[in-house]
N, C-alpha and C positions, 0 to 999 in steps of 0.2 A: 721869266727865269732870272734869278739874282744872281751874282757874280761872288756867291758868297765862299766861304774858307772851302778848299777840295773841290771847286767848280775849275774844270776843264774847260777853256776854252780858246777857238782857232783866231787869230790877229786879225783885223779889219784895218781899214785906212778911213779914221775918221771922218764922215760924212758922206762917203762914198758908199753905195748900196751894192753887195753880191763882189766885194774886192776882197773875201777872204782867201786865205793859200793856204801853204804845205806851214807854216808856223804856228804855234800853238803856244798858251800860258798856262799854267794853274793859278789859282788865288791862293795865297798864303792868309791874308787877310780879306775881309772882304772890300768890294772894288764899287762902290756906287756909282762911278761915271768911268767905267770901265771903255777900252776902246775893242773888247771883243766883239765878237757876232753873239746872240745868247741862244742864235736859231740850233746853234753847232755844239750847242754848254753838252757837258754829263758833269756830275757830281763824280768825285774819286772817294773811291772805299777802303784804300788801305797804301800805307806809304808815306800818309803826311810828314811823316818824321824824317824821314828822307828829302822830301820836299823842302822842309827847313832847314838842313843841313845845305843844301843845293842854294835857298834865299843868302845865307850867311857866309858864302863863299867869296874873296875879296873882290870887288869891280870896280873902274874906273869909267865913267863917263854911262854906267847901265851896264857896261860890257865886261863881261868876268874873265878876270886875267887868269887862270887856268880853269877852261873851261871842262863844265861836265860831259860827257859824251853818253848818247843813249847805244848801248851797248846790243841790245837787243828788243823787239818788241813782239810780242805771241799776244794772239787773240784764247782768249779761255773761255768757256764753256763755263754759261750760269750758272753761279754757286746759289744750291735751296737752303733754305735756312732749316735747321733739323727740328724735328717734330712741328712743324709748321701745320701740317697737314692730319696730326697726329688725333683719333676720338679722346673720348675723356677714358676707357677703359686703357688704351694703348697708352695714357699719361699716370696711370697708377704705375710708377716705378718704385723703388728709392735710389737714393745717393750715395755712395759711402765717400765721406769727405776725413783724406786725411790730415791732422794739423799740428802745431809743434806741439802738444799738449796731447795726441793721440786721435784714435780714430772714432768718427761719428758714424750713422747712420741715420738720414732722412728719410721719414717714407712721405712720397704725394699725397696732396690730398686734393685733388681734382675737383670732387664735387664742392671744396670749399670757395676755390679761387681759380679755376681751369687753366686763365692767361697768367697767373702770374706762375705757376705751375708748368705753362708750357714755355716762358721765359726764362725761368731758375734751369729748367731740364737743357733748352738751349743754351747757357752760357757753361752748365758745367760739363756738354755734350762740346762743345766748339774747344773745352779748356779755358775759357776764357776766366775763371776765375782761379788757375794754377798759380801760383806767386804772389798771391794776395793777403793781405795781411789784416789782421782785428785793430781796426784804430780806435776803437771808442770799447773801454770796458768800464761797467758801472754795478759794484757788486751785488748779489744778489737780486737784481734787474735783469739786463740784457751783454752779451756780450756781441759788436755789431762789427760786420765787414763787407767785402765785396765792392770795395772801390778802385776805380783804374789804376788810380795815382797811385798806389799802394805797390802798385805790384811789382816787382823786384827787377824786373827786366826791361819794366816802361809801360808809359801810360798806354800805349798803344796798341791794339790787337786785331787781327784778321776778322773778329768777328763784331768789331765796332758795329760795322757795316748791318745789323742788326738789334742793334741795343736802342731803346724807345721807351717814351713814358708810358706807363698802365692806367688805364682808368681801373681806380680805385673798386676794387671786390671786397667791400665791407658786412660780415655777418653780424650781426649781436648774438649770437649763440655759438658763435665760435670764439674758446675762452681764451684769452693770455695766459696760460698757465707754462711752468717750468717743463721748458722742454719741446713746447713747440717754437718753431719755424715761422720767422714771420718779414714783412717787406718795409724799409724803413722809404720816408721820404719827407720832402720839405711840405713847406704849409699848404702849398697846393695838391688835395686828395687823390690826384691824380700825376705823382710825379716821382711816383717808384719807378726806377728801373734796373739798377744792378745790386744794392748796397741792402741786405739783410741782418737781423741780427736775429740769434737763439736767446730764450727768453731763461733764464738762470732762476727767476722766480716768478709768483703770481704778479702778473702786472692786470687788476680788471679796467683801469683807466683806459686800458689798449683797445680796448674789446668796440667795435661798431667803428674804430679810427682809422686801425690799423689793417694789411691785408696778411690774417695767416694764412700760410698754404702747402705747411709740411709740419712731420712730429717726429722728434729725436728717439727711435727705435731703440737704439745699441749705442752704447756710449756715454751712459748720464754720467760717469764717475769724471769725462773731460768736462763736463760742465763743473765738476768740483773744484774741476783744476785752473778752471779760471777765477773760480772766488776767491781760489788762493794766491792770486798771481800779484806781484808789488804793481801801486800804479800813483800817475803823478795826475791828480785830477780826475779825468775819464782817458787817461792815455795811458798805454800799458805800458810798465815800466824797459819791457823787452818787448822784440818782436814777436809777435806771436802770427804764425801764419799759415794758409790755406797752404800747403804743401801740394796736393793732388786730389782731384774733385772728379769722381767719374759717375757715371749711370749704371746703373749695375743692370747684368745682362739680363 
């Protein structure tokens, strides 16, 4: 077990075996020669933000001249990650994803890409892409979003705790064409996980690379609206953002 960033762990006395107590650290950073126990680690799922707020507080000698006080602590009942468990018929939903430019409609496509279908459903089921905004717009291309940092209230969200890289669900007969739904990532084919973008036009370079896994139902005329949008490079010249992203019933 590493001692890495959000690892919990209880205070030992260096070199001494079975001398841990009631004290405990988190790692803000990670800790390679750490003096905790690792028998005692959990990883933390949500809070780091606070936790940095807490590092950055002033101290003298290690010791924080007004210190934090934990105020309370409740044990919680396992959070399940939603559609976790869900078949491929239970994941033909759609989306309807509000944004400054107006309302879309995604519908699933499960038999194309199932997980990455069952990850776009979880994040926009958890909220977690509420306040997120279009960083990258490229006209008649793609208009792309769904990044942490973006999001208007902070990078940070309750449902971090399930956000993970895809191994890549690559079809060649499933087309780039205008209007579908598709999952952006870095050079590693396997390293989508939150950041999508709607495809504004034929893209076929995309096709066998990239992972589509939904098609724009209702809505194409906001796809108009982003080709009309000013921009400085591939950054939009305003904010443009995910307003509210739900599952429809």
């Amino acid at each position: 077990m590493k001692h890495d960033r959000g690892v919990v762990s209880t205070v030992a006395i260096p070199g001494k075996a079975n001398s841990d107590g009631a004290q405990f650290f988190v790692c803000v950073f990670p800790q390679p020669r750490s003096m905790g126990s690792s028998r005692h680690s959990v990883a933390s799922t949500e809070g780091m933000d606070v936790v940095e707020k807490i590092s950055q507080i002033p101290a003298e000698n290690t010791v924080a001249l007004n210190p934090v006080r934990i105020v309370s602590v409740n044990i919680e009942k396992k959070k399940v990650m939603p559609f976790a468990d869900a078949t491929l018929d239970q994941l033909r939903r759609t989306v309807t994803m509000k944004t400054t430019l107006g309302t879309i409609k995604i519908k699933m496509e499960p038999d194309w890409a199932p997980n990455h279908v069952r990850n776009f459903l979880m994040l926009t089921d958890t909220g977690w892409y509420n306040g997120t905004a279009f960083h990258r717009l490229v006209k008649g291309f793609v208009a792309q979003g769904g990044m942490g940092d973006q999001r208007a209230s902070g990078p940070t969200h309750p449902a971090d705790r399930w956000v993970h890289s895809l191994k890549g669900e690559f079809r060649d007969d499933v087309k780039h064409t205008r209007g579908i739904v598709s999952m952006a990532r870095a050079d590693d084919p396997d390293s989508a996980s939150t950041s999508f973008f709607l495809m504004l036009g034929d893209a076929p370079h995309l096709d066998g690379k990239y992972t589509a896994f939904g098609r724009i139902i209702e809505g194409m005329d906001v796809l108009d609206a982003f080709d009309k949008e000013p921009v400085n490079g591939e950054t939009p010249g305003r904010r443009i953002e995910i307003i509210e992203a739900t599952v429809d019933k």
